[in-house]
N, C-alpha and C positions, 0 to 999 in steps of 0.2 A: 572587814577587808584588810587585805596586806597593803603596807604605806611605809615610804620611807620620811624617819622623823628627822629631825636635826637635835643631837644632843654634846651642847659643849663642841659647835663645828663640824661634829662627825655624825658620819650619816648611820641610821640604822633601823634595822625593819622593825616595826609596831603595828598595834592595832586597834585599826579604829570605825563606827559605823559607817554604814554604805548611806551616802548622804541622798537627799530628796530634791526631784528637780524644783526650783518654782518655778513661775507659770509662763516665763518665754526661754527655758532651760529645757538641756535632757540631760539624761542621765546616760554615761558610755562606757560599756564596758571595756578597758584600754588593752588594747593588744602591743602599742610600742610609743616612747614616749619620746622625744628630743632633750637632750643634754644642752645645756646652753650658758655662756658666760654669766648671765643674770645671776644660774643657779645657786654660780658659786660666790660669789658676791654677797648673796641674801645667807646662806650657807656661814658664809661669816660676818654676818650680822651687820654687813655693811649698803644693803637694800630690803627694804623690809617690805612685804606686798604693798599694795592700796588697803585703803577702807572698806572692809567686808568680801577682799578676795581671801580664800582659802589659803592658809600659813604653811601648805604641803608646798614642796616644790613642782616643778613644770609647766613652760608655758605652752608644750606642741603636743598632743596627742593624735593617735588615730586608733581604730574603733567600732564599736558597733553599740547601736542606740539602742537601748534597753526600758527606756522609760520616759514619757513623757509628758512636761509642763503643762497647766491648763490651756493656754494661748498658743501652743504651737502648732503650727496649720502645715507648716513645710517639710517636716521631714515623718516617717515611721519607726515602729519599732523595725529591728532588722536591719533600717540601711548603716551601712559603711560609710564612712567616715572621716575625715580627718580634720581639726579644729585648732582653732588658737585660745588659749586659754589666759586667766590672770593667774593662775597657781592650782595647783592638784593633780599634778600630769603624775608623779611618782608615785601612783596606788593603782588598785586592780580597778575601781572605777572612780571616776570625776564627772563631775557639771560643767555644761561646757555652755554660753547661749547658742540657741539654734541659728542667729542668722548669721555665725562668725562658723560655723559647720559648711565644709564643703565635700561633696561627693568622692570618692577615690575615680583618678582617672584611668583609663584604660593598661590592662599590663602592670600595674601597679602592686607593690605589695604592705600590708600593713609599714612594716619595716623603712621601707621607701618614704610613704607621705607622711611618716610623722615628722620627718625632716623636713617638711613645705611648711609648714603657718607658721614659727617667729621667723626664720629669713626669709621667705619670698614677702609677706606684707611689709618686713622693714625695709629690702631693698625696695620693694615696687613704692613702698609709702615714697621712701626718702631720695629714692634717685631716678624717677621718671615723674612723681608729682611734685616735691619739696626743688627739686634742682630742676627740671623739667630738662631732662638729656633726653638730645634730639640726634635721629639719625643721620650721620658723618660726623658728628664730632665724638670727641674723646673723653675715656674717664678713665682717671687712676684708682684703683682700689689696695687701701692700704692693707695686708693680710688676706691674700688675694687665695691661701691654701685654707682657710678658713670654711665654714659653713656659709657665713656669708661672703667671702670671696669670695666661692665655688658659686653660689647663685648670681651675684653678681656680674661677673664674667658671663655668664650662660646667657642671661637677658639682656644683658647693655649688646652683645653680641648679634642675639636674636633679631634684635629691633635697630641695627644699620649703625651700632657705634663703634668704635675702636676703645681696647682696654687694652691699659697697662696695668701693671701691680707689682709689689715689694711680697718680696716672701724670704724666709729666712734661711732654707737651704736651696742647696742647686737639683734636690728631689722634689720641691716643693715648689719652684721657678719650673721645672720640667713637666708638672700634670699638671699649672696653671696656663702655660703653651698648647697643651693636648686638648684643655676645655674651652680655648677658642681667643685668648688672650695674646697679645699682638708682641708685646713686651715683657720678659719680666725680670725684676732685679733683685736682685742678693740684698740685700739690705747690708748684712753682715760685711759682704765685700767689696760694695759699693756706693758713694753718696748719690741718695737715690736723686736729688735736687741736680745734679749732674747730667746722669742717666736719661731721668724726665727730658730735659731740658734739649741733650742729642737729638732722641728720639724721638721731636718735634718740632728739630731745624728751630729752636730755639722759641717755641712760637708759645708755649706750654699747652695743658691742658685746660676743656673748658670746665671739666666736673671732676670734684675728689671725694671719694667716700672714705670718710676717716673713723679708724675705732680706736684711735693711739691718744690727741691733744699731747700736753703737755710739752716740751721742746721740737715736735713737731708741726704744731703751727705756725710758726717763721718760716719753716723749711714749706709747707705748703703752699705760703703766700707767694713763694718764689714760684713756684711751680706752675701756679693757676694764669692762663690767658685772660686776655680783656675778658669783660665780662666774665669772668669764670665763677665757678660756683664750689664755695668749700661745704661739704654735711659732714657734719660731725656726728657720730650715734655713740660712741662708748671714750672714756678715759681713760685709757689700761696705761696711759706713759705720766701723768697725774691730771691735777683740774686746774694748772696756772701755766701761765705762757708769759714771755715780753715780746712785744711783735714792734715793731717797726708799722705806722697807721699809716704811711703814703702810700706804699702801694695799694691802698683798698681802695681810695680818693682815686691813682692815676690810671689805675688800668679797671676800675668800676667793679667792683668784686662783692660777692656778696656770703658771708659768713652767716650761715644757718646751721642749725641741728634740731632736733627733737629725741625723745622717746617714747616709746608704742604702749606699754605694759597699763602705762595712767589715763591712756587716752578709754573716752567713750565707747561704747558697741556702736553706736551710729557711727563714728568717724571708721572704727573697723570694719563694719561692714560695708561700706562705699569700697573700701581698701579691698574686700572677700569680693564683691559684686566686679571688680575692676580685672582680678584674677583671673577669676574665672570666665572672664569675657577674652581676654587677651593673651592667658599665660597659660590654661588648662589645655585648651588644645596645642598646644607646644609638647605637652608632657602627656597628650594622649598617643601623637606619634612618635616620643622618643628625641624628636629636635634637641630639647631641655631634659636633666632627668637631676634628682639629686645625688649628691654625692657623698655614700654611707661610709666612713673608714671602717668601722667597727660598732659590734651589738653587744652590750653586758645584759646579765640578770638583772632585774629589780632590787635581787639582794646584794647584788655587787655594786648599785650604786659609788659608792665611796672607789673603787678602782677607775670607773668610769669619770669622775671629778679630778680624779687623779693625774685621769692621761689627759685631761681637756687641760688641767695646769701645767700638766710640761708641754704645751704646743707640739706634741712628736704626731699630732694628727693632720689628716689633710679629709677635708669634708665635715661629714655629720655622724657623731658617738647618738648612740640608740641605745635606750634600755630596753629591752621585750620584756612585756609582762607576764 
């Protein structure tokens, strides 16, 4: 099967066998795969998979199951697909576990859900169970023209809250207005600790979903209300900060993060089960939908990593297989 390898940072097509499920695995043949920070991170050798995940890239595909594990009861050959994986999204097929496999929802195309399983479980994981946002109040989402902006916004929205967010052009402050976001700030042209601050009669916000850290969490702690809740999921501005600890003491604040990629199949699928109980029918009428900028080839990979590192995107880069 065709596979994109990593050699020396760059990506390039190779060849390698069509691997076998085991016994709570299928096997899917990948029609479109998600592009994702992780990638390029691991890409350059600075995340390396887990222990006994596949050293291919990708963690979203969608699909169609082709083959299956002794123990698996739940799905067929034939059905469609879309899944979260620990690695192997970038080849014509990948092992995906069966109960981290969810259905394509209605109207839907390959294309489309491969962009649902890494952001919908990190946002649903980290900012409706991890921070537990609750309908009428507020969340700030840092990179709000992102894949995970774009989700974020859509379900903080869905479910009665208000969203603000930072984005870095006034193109990219304008389609995160359009998906349902109540505020949004130039980063570039504005101190967004300011802006926040306005735009809440000073009161801030209760929930931040951050992928920045580094001299941005001082500016978040300004930001966050009583009670407020900071998650962290990515380090793209470094991994050290000086913060100022009283305001965490006076106004009761709670600094949390995690990452998805190391956790268990049981913690993800609570995560898959939650989804689809709450988010699928959102995205079966169109409410929600994801937001694709752009589709490369399998073989263009390396373009594809390329435009995800100039941020000139707004939504979810697809490779089609």
């Amino acid at each position: 099967m065709n596979v994109i390898d990593i050699k020396n940072e760059t990506l390039e097509l190779a060849q390698r066998p069509i691997p076998e499920p085991a016994a709570y695995q299928v096997l899917i043949k990948v029609a479109a795969a998600g592009v994702n920070r992780p990638d390029i991170m691991q890409r350059k050798g600075l995340y390396p998979p887990p222990v006994g995940a596949s050293d291919i890239l990708g963690l979203e595909i969608a699909g169609t199951v082709v083959a299956l594990g002794s123990a698996v009861t739940n799905l067929n050959r034939g059905d469609t697909v879309c899944a979260l994986v620990t690695g192997g999204g970038y080849a014509e097929y990948c092992l995906a576990s069966a109960a981290l496999c969810l259905p394509i929802p209605d109207g839907l195309t390959f294309v489309q859900v491969a962009a649902l399983p890494e952001t919908f479980f990190t946002v649903w994981s980290n900012v409706f169970d991890r921070a537990q946002l609750l309908q009428g109040e507020t969340l700030l989402v840092h990179g709000g023209s992102s894949g995970i902006g774009t989700t974020a916004i859509q379900l903080a929205t869905a479910f009665g809250a208000k969203v603000i967010v930072t984005a870095g052009s006034q193109e990219k402050c304008v389609r995160c207005l359009e998906l349902g976001a109540s505020v949004a700030i130039n980063y570039r042209e504005h101190d967004f600790v300011e802006a926040v601050l306005q735009a809440t009669e000073k009161k801030g916000v209760n929930v931040i979903l951050d992928m920045m850290g580094g001299d941005y969490l001082p500016r978040n702690l300004e930001c966050l209300a009583f009670d407020g809740r900071l998650v962290q999921i990515a380090l793209q501005n470094g991994v050290k900060a000086h913060i100022n600890l009283l305001p965490i003491l006076l106004k009761r604040l709670t600094l949390t993060g995690s990452t998805l990629r190391a956790r268990d199949d049981e913690f993800k699928e609570r995560i898959a089960q939650q989804l689809y109980k709450n988010v699928w029918p959102l995205l079966a009428t169109g409410q929600i939908k994801p937001i694709i900028h752009t589709t490369f080839s399998l073989a263009d990979a390396a373009n594809a990593h390329a435009l995800m590192e100039s941020s000139q995107h707004i939504g979810k880069i697809i490779l089609e297989i």
